[in-house]
C-alpha positions as CSV (number, residue, x, y, z in Angstrom):
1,X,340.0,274.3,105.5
2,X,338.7,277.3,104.5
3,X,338.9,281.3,106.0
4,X,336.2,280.9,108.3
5,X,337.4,277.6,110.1
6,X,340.9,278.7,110.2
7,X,339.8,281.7,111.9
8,X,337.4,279.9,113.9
9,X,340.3,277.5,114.9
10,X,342.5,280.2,116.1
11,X,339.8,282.0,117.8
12,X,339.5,278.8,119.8
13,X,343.2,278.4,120.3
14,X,343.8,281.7,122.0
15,X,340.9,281.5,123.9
16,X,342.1,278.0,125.5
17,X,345.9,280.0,126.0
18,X,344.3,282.9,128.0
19,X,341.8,280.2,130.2
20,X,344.7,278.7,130.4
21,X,346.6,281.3,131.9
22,X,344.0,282.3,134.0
23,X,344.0,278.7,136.2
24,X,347.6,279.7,136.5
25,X,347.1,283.0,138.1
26,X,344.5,281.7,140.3
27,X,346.5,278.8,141.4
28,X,350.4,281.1,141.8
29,X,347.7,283.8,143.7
30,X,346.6,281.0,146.3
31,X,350.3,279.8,146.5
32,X,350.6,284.2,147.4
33,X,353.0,284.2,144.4
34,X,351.8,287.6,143.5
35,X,354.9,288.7,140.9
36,X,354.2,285.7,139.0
37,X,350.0,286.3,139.1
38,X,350.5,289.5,137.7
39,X,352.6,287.9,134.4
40,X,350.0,285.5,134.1
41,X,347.1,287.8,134.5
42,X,349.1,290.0,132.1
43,X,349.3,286.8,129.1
44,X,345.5,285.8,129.8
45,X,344.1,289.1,129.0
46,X,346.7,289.5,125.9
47,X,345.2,285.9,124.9
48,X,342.0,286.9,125.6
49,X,342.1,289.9,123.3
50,X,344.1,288.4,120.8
51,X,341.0,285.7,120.0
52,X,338.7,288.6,120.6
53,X,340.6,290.4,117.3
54,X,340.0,287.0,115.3
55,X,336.6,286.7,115.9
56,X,336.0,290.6,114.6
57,X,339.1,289.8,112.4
58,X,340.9,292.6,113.5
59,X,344.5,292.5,114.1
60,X,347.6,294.5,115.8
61,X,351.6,293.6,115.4
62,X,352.2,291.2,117.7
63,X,349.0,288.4,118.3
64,X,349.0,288.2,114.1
65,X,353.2,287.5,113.8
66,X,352.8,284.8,116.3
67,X,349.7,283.3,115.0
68,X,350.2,279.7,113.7
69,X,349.8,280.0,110.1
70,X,349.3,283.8,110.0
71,X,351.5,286.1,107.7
72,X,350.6,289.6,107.3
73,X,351.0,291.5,104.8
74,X,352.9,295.0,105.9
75,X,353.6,296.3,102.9
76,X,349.6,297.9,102.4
């Protein structure tokens, strides 16, 4: 697999996390869980602009230590 897939892949996978947590919020709002929409709100737009970094392969701390099969590089 080269750069581009792997980055393609993990745009995808991020992008599935924060839908993912957005059929959550929507389903603990209807349930008038609010607390627990908020957390899931909060994760689906941290997903969200975690694959949105991939795809213009920029990067902050956290998203890029918790990638699968990322390392960066901190000592630059």
């Amino acid at each position: 697999m080269n750069n581009e897939e792997h980055r393609s892949e993990l745009v995808r996978y991020w992008w599935s996390k924060a839908e993912e947590s957005m059929a959550s919020a929507k389903r603990e709002f209807e349930a008038e869980s609010y607390s627990i929409t908020v957390n899931r709100l909060y994760y689906s737009v941290f997903y969200g602009v975690s694959a949105a970094l991939f795809v213009f392969q920029k990067a902050f701390g956290s998203p890029l230590r918790i990638s699968p099969g990322i390392r960066q590089n901190r000592s630059a």
